[in-house]
PASEBA-1860 file (N, C-alpha, C; in nm, 3 decimals):
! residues 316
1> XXXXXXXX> 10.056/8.752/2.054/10.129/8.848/2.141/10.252/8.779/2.197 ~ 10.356/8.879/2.249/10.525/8.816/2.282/10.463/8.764/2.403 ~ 10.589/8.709/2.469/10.584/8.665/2.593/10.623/8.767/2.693 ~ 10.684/8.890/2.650/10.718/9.053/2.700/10.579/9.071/2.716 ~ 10.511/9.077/2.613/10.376/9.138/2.627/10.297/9.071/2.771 ~ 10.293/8.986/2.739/10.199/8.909/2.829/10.264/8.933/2.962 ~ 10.380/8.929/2.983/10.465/8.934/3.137/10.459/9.079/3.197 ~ 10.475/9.197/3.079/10.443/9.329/3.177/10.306/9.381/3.194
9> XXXXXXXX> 10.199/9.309/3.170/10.066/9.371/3.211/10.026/9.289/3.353 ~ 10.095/9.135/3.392/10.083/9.096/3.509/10.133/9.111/3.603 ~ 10.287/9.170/3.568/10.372/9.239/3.658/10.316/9.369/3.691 ~ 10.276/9.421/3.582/10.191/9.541/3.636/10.046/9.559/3.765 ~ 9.990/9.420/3.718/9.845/9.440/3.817/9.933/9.356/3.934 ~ 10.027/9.333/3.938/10.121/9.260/4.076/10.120/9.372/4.132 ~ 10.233/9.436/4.064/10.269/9.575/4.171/10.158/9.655/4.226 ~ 9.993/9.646/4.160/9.894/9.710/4.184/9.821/9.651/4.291
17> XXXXXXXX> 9.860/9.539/4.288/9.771/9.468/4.389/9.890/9.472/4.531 ~ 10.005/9.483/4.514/10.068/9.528/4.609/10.068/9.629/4.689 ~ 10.065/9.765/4.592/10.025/9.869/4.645/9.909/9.897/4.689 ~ 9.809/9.787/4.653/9.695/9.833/4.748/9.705/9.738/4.904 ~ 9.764/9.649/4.880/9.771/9.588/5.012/9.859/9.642/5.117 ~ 9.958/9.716/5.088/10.017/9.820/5.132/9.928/9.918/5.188 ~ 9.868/9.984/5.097/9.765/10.104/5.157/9.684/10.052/5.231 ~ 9.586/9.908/5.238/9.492/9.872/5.354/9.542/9.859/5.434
25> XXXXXXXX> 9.677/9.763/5.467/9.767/9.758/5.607/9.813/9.920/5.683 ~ 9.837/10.039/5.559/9.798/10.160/5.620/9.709/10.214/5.660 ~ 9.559/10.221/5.639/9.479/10.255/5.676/9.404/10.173/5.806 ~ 9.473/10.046/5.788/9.467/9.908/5.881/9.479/10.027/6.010 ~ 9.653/10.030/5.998/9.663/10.097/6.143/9.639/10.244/6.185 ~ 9.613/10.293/6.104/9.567/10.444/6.111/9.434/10.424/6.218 ~ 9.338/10.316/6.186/9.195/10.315/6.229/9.279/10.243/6.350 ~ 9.372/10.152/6.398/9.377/10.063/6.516/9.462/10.227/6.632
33> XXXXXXXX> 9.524/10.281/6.526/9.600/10.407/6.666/9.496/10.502/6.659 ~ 9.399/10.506/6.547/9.265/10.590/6.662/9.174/10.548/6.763 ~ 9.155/10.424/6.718/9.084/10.334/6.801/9.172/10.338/6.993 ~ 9.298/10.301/6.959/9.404/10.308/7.132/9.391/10.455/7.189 ~ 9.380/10.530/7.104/9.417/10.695/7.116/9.263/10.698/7.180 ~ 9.165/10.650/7.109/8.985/10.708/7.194/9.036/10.641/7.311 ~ 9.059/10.500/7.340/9.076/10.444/7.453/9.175/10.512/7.586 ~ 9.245/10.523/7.542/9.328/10.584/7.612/9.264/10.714/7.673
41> XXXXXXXX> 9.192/10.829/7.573/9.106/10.955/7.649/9.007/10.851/7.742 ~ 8.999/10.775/7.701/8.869/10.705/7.779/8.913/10.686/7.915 ~ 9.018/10.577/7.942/9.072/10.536/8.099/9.145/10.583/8.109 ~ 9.253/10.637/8.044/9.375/10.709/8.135/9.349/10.760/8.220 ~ 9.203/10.859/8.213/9.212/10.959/8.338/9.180/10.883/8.458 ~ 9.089/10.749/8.416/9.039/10.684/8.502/9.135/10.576/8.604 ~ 9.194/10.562/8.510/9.364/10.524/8.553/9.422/10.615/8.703 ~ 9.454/10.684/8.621/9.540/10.803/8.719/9.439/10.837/8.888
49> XXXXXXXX> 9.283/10.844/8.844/9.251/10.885/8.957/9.286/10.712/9.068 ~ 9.238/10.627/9.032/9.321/10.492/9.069/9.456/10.484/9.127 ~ 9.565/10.575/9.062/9.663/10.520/9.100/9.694/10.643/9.206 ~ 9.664/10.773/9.199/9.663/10.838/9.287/9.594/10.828/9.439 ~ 9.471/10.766/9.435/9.416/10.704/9.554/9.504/10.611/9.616 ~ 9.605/10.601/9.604/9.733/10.538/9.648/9.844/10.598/9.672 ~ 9.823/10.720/9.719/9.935/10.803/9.698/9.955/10.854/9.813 ~ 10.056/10.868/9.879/10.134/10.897/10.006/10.116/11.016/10.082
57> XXXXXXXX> 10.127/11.092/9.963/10.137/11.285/9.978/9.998/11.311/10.014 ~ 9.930/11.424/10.077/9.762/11.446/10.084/9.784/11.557/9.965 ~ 9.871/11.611/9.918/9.872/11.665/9.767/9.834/11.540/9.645 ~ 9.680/11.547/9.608/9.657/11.474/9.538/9.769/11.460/9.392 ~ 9.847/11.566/9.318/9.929/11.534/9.227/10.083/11.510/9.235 ~ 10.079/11.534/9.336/10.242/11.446/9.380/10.283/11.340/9.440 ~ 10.336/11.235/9.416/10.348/11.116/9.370/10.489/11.127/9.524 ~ 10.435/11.127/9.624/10.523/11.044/9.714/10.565/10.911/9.770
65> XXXXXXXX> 10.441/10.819/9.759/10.451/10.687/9.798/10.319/10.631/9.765 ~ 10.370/10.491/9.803/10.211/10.417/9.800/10.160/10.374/9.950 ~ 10.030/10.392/9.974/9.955/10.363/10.087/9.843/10.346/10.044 ~ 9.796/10.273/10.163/9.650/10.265/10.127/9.549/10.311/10.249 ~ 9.585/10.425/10.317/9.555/10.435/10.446/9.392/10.585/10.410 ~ 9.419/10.609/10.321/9.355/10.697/10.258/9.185/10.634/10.215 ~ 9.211/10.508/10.207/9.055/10.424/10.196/8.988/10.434/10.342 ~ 9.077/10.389/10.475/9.073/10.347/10.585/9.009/10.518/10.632
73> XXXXXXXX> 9.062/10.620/10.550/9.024/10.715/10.610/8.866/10.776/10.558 ~ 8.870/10.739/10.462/8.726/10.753/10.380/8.613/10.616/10.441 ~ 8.662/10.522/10.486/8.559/10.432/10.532/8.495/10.509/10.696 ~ 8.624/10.570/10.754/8.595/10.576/10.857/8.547/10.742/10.849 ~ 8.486/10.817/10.735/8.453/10.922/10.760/8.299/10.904/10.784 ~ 8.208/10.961/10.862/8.041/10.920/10.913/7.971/11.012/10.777 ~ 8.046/11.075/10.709/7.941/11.183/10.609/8.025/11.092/10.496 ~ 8.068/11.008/10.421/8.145/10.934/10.320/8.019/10.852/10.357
81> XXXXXXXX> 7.998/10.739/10.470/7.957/10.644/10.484/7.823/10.674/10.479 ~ 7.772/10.738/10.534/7.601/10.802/10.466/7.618/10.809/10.351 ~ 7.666/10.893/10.269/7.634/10.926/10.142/7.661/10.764/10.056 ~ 7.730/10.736/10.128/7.741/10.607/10.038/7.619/10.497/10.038 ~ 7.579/10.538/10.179/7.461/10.434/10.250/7.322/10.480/10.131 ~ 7.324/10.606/10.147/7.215/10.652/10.057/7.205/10.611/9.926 ~ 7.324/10.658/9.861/7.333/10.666/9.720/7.319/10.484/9.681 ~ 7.360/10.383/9.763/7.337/10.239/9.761/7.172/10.158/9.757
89> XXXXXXXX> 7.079/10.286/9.868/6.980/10.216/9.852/6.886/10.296/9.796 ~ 6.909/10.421/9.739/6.853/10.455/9.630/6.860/10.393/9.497 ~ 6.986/10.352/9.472/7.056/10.284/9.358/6.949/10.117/9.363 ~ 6.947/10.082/9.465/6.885/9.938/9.469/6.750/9.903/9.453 ~ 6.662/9.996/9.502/6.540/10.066/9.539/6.491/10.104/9.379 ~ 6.576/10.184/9.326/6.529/10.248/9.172/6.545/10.163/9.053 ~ 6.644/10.075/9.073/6.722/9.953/9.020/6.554/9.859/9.015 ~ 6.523/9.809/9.154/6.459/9.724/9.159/6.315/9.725/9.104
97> XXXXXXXX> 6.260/9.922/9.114/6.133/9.947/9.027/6.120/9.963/8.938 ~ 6.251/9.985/8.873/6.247/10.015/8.726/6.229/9.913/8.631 ~ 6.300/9.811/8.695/6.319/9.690/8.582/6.217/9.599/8.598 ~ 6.141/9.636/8.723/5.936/9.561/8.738/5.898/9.670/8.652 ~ 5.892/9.750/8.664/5.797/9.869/8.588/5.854/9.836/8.479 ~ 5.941/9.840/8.412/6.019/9.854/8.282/6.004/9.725/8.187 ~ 5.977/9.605/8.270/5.938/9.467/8.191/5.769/9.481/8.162 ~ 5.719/9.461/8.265/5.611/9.479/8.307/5.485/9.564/8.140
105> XXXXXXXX> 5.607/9.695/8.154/5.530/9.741/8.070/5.572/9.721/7.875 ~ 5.669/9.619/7.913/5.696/9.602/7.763/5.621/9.493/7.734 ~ 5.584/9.412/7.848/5.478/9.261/7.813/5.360/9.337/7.797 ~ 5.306/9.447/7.807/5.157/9.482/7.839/5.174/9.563/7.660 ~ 5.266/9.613/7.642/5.295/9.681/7.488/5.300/9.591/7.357 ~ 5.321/9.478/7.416/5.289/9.321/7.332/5.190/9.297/7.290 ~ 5.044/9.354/7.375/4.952/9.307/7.361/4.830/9.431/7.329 ~ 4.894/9.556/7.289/4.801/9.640/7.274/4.796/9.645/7.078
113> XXXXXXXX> 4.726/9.756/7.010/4.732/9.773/6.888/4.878/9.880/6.876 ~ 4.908/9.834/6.709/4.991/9.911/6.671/5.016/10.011/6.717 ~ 4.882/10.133/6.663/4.881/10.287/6.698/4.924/10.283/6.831 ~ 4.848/10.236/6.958/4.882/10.246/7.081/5.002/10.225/7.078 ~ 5.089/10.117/7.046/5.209/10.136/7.079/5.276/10.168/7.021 ~ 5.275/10.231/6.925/5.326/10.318/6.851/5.337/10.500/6.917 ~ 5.224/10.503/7.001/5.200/10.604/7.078/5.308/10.623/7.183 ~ 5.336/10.498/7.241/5.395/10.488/7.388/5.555/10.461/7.347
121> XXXXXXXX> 5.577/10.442/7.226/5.724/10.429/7.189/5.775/10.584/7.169 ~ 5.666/10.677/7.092/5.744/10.785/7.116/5.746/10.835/7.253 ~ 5.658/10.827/7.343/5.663/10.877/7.442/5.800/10.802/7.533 ~ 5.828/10.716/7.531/5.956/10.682/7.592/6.071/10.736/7.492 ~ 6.060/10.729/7.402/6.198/10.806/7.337/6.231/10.939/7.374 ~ 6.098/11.017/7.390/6.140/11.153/7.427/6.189/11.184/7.559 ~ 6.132/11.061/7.650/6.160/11.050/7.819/6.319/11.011/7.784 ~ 6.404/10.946/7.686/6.535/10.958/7.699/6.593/11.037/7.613
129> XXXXXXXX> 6.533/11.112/7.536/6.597/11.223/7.429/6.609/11.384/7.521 ~ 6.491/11.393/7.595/6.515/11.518/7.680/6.659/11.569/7.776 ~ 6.714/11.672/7.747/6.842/11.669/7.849/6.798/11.656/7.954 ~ 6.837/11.572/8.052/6.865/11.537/8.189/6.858/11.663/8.298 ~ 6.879/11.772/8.242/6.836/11.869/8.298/6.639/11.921/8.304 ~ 6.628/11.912/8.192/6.510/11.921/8.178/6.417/11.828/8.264 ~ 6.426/11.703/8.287/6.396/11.634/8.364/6.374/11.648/8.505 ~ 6.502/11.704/8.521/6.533/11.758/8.713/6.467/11.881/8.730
137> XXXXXXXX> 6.471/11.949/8.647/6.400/12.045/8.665/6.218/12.066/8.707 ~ 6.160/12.036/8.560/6.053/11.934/8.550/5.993/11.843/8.693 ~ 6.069/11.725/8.727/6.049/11.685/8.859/6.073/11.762/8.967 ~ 6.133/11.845/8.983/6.160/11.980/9.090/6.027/12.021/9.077 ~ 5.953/12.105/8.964/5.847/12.160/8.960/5.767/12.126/9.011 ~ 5.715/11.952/8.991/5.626/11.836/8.998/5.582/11.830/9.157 ~ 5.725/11.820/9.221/5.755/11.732/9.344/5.647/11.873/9.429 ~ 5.751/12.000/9.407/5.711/12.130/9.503/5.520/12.135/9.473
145> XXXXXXXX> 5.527/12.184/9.380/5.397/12.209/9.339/5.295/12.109/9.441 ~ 5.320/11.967/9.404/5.235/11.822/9.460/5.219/11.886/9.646 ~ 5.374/11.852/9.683/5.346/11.902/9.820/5.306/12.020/9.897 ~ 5.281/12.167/9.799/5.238/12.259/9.839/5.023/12.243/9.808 ~ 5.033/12.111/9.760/4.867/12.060/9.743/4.873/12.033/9.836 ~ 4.973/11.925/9.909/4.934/11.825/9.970/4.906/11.844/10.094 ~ 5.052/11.931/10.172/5.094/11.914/10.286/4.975/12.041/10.372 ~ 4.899/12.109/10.306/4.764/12.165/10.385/4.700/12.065/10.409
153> XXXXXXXX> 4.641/12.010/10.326/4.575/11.882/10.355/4.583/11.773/10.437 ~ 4.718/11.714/10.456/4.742/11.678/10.580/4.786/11.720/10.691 ~ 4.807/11.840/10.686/4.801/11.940/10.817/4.671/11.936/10.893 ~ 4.598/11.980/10.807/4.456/11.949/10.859/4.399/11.824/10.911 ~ 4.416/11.692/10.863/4.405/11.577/10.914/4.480/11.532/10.995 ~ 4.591/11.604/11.048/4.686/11.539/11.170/4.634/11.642/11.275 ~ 4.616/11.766/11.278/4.563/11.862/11.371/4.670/11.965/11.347 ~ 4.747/11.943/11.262/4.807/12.088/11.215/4.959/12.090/11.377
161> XXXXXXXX> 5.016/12.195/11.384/5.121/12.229/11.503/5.278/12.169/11.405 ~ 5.378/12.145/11.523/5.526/12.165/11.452/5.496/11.964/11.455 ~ 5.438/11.896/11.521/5.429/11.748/11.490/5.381/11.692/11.361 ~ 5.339/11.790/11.278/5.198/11.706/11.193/5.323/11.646/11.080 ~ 5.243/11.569/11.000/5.327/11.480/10.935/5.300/11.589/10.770 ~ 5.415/11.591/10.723/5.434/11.685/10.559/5.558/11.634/10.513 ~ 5.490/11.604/10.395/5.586/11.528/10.267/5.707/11.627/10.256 ~ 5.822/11.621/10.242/5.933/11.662/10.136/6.021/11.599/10.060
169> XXXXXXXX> 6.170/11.673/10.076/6.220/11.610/9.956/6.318/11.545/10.034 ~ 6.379/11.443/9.932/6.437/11.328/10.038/6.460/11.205/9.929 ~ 6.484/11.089/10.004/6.539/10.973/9.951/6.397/10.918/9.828 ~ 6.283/10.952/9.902/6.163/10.919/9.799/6.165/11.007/9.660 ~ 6.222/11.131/9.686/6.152/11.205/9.543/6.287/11.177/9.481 ~ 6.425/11.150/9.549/6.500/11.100/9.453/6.520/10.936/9.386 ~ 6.417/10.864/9.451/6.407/10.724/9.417/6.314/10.798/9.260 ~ 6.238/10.833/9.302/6.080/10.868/9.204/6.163/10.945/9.076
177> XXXXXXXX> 6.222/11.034/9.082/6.297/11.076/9.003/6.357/10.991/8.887 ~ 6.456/10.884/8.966/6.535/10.814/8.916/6.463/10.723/8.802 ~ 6.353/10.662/8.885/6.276/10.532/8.803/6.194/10.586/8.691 ~ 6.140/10.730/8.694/6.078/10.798/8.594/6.192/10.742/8.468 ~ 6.288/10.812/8.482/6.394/10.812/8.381/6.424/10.685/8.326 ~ 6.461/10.588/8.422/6.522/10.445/8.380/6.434/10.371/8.380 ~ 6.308/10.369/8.401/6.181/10.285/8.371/6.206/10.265/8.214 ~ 6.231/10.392/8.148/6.236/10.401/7.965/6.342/10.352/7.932
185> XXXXXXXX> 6.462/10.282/8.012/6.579/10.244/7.939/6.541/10.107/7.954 ~ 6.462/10.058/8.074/6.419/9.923/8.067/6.368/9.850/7.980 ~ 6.236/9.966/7.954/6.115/9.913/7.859/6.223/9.914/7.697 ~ 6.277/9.961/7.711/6.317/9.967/7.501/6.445/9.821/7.560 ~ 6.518/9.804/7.666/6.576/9.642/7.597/6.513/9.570/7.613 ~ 6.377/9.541/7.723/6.317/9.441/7.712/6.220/9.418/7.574 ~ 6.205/9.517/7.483/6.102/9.532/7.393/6.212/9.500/7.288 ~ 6.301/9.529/7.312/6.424/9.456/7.169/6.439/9.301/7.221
193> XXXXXXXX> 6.449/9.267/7.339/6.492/9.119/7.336/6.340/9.081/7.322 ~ 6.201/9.097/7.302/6.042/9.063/7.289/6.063/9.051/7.162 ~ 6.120/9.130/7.100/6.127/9.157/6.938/6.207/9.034/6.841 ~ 6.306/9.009/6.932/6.368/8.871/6.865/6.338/8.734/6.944 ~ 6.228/8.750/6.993/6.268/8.591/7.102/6.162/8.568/7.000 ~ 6.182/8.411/6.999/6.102/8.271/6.956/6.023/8.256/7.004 ~ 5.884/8.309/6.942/5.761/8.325/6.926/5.688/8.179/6.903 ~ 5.747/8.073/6.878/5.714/7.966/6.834/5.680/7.857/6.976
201> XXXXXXXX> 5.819/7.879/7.090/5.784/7.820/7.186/5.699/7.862/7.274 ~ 5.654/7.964/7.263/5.540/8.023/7.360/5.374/7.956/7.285 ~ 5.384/7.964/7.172/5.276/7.925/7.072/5.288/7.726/7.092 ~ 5.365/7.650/7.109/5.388/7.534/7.170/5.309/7.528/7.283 ~ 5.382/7.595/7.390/5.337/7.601/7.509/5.227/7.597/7.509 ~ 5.152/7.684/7.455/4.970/7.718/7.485/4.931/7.597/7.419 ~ 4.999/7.542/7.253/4.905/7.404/7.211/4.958/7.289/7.323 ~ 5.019/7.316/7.394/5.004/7.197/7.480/4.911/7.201/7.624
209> XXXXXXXX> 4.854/7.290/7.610/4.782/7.338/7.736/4.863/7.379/7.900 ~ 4.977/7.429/7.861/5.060/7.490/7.997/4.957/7.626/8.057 ~ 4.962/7.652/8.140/4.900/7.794/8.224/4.946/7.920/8.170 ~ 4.916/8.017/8.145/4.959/8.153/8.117/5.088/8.157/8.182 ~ 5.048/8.144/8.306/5.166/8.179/8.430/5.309/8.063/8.407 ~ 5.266/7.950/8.414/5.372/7.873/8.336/5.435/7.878/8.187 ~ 5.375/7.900/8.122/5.455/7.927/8.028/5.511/8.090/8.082 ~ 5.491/8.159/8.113/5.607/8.329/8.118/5.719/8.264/8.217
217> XXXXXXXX> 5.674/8.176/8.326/5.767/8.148/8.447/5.905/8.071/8.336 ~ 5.838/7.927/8.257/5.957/7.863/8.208/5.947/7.880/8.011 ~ 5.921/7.975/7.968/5.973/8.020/7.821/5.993/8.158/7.859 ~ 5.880/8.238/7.819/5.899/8.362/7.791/6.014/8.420/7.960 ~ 6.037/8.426/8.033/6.114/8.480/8.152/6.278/8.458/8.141 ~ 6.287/8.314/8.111/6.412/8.264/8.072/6.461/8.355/7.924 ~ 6.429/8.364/7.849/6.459/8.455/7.731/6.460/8.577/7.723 ~ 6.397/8.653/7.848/6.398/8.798/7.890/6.505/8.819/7.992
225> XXXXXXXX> 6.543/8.703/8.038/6.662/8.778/8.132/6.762/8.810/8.099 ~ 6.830/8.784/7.973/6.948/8.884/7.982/6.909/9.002/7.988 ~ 6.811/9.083/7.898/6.735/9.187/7.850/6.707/9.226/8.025 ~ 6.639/9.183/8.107/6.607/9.203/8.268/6.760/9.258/8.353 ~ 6.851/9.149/8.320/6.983/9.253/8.403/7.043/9.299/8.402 ~ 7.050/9.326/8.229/7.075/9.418/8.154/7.059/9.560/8.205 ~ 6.897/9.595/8.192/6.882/9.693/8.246/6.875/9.763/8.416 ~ 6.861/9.602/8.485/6.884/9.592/8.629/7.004/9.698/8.655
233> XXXXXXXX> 7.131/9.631/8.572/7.269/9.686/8.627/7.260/9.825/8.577 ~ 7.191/9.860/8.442/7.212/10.032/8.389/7.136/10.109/8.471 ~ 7.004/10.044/8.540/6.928/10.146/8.642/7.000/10.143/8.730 ~ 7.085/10.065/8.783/7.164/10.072/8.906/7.267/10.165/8.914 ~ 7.316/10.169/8.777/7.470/10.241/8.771/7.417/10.356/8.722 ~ 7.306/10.413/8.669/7.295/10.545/8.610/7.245/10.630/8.736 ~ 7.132/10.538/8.855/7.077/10.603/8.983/7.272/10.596/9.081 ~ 7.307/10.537/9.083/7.375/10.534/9.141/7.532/10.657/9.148
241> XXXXXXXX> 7.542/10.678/9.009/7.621/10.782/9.010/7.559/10.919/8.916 ~ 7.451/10.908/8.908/7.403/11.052/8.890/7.386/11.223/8.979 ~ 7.415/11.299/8.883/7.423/11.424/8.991/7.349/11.539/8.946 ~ 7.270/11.532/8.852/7.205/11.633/8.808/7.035/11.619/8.861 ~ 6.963/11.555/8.807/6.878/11.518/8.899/6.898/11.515/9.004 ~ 6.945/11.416/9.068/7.003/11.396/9.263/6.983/11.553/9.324 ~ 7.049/11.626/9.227/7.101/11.739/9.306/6.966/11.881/9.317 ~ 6.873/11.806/9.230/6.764/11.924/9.198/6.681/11.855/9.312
249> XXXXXXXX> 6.632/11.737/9.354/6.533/11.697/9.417/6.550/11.605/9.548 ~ 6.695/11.623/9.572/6.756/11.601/9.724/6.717/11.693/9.856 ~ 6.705/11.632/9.951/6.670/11.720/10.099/6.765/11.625/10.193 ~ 6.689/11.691/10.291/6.859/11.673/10.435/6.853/11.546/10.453 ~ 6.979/11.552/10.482/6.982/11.390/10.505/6.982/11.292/10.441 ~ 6.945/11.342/10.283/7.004/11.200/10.180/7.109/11.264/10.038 ~ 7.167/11.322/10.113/7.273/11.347/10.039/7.390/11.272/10.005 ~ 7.379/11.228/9.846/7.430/11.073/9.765/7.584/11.101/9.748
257> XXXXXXXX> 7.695/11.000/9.724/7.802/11.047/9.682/7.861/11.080/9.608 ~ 7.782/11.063/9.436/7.797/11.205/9.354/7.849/11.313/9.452 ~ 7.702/11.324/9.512/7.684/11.537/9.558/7.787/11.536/9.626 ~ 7.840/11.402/9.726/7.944/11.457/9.834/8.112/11.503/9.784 ~ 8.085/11.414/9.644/8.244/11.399/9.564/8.274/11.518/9.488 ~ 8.158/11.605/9.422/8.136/11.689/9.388/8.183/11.835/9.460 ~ 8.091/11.862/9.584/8.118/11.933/9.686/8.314/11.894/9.750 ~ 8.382/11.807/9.736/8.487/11.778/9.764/8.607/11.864/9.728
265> XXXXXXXX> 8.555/11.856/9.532/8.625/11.866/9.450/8.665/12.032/9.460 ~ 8.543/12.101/9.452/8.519/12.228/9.475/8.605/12.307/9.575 ~ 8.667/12.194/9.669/8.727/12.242/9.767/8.878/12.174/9.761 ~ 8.911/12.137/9.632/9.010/12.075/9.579/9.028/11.948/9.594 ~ 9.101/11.853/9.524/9.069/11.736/9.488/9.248/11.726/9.607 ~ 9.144/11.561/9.642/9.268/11.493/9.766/9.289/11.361/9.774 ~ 9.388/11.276/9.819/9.333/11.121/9.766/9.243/11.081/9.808 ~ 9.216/11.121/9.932/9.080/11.050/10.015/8.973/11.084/9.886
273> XXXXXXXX> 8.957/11.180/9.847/8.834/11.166/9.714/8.881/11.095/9.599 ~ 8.976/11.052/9.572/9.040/10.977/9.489/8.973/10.828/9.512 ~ 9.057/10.807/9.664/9.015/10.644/9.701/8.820/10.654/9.707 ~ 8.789/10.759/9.744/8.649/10.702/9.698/8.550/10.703/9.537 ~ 8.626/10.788/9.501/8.587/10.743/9.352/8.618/10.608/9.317 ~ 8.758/10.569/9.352/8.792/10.432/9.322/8.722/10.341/9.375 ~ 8.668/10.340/9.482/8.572/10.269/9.590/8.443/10.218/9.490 ~ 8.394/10.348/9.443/8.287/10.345/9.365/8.308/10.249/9.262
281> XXXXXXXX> 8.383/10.313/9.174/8.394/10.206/9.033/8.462/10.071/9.063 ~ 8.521/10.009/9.174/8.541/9.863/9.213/8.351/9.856/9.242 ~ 8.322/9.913/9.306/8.161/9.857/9.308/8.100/9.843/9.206 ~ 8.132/9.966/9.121/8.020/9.907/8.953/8.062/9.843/8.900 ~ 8.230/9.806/8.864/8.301/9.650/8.840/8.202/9.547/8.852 ~ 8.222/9.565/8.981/8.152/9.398/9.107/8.024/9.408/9.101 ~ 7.920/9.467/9.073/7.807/9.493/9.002/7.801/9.402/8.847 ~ 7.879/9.439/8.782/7.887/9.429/8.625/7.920/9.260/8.624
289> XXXXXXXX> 8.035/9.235/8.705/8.052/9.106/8.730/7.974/8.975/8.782 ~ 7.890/9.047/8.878/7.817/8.934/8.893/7.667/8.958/8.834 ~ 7.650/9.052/8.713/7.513/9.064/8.644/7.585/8.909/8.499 ~ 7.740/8.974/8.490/7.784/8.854/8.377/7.751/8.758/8.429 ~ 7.807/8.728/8.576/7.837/8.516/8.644/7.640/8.543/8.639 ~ 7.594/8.611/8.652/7.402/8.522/8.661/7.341/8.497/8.513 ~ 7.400/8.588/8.386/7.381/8.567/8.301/7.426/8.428/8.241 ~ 7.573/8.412/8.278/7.658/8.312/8.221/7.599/8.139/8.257
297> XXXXXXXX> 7.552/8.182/8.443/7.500/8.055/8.465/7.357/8.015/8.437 ~ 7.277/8.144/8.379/7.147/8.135/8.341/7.134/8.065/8.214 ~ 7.246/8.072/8.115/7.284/8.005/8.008/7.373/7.853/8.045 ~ 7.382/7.867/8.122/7.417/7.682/8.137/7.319/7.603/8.229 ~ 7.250/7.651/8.281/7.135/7.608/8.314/6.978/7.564/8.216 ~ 6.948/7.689/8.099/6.921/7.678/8.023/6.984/7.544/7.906 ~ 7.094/7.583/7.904/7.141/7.473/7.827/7.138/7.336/7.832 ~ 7.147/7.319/7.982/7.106/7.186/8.074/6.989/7.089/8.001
305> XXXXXXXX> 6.871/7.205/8.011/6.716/7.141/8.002/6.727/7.069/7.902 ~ 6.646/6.955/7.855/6.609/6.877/7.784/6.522/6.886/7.671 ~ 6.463/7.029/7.650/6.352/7.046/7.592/6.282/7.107/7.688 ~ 6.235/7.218/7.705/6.160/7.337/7.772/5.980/7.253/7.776 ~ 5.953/7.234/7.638/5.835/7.176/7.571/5.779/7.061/7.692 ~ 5.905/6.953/7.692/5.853/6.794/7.751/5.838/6.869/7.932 ~ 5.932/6.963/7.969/5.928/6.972/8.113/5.809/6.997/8.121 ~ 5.756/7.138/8.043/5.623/7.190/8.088/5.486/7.058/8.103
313> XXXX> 5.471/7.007/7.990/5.386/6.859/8.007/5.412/6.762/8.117 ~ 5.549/6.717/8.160/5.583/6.643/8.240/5.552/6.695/8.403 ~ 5.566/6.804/8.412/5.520/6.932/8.535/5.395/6.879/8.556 ~ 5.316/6.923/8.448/5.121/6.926/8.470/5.082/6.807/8.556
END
């Protein structure tokens, strides 16, 4: 064959291999300006309510100046600062049972048979597949029903009149609410980080004769905590700004700041509800931030040890 020959079939798969590198660098950025474009629906709005909570005018969309006097006025409102008070120690409260209940029951799912837990996996999937409505509702039913058992019953044992003591609804049935729900977001990461941890150093542990309790305190605990504040911070942030539930199984007096921001809006949006939305999400920030700094230093601490194995023996 010529040397023509041979030169236009490589010039040919040149230009082919050009044109396709051409087309991936197109499709390159096609996927990177959809990717900015989701982002952008994502925070812009979140943006704007931010930069408007800074805004001069009490017309939340007109852009007169910057102040910040509009926080000062939301700190100092007494129905802002309840709802905030509430919605904080519900959030902490539901936070804190969920992720005992939620570990708790993924170590106890470790140790049953397949079928059984095979049983209890669907049953938590459906506890997070159900709409959220269904739920509130559901617990609405639960709550009324329980206390129309109950509260005869202890009528009768207090002596009955306008003093006697009767359950309602309140900061408890919205704690109870909450942890129903996020108990199941607990149990499935702690049962994914159970699922990959090193099964080998726990099996160490026992041939060296450590305690049950010592080995979970220094193997198995240390390897569950990311998986632990993980879900710490999602029970926190899902009780914390939820409004559908909240709003089915709330009574006087613990009304959260969802419901209050909500009820705001309805009556038109102003910066003072601006600066407290913003209020909020600097808190789930500063939440998120220091679940990273305990993770980050839980891993250099970890990293520290010498061998997990020699401490536990050296301990005894």
């Amino acid at each position: 064959m010529s040397a023509s020959g041979v030169a236009r079939p490589r010039a040919g798969r040149g230009r082919a291999l050009i044109a396709a590198e051409r087309m991936n660098g197109f499709i390159d950025g096609l996927f990177r300006t959809q990717a900015a474009l989701v982002y952008a629906f994502l925070y812009l709005p979140i943006v704007v309510v931010v930069v408007f909570a800074f805004n001069a005018n009490r017309l939340a969309t007109i852009w007169t100046g910057f102040t910040t006097d509009w926080f000062g006025i939301a700190l100092n409102d007494a129905v802002v600062t309840k709802s905030l008070g509430n919605s904080a120690i519900i959030a902490f409260t539901n936070a804190i049972l969920a992720t005992t209940f939620g570990t708790m029951a993924a170590l106890g799912l470790q140790r049953v048979g397949k079928r059984t837990r095979q049983g209890y996996d669907v049953l938590t999937y459906i506890s997070i597949i159900v709409p959220e409505i269904v739920i509130a509702l559901a617990t609405l039913v639960f709550f009324a029903s329980t206390f129309d058992v109950v509260n005869p019953v202890l009528a009768g044992l207090t002596g009955g009149g306008k003093g006697a003591f009767k359950l309602g609804f309140g900061q408890f049935t919205i704690i109870a609410a909450h942890v129903l729900f996020n108990t199941s977001l607990v149990l499935l990461l702690v049962r994914a980080r159970l699922s990959g941890m090193d099964r080998t150093l726990v099996e160490a542990s026992q041939d060296l004769f450590a305690t049950p309790w010592r080995t979970f305190r220094q193997i198995t605990f240390p390897q569950l905590l990311p998986a632990i504040v993980a879900g710490f911070l999602l029970s926190f942030t899902f009780s914390f700004d939820d409004y559908v539930i909240t709003s089915f199984v709330t009574g006087p007096g613990s009304t959260t700041l969802p419901i209050y921001i909500f009820g705001q809006v309805k009556r038109g949006v102003s910066p003072e509800t601006n600066a407290v939305a913003t209020m909020v999400l600097a808190f789930t920030v500063g939440m998120l931030l220091i679940g990273q700094a305990v993770l980050a230093w839980q891993g250099r601490r970890s990293g520290s040890r010498n061998g997990s194995m020699a401490n536990i023996v050296t301990e005894r």
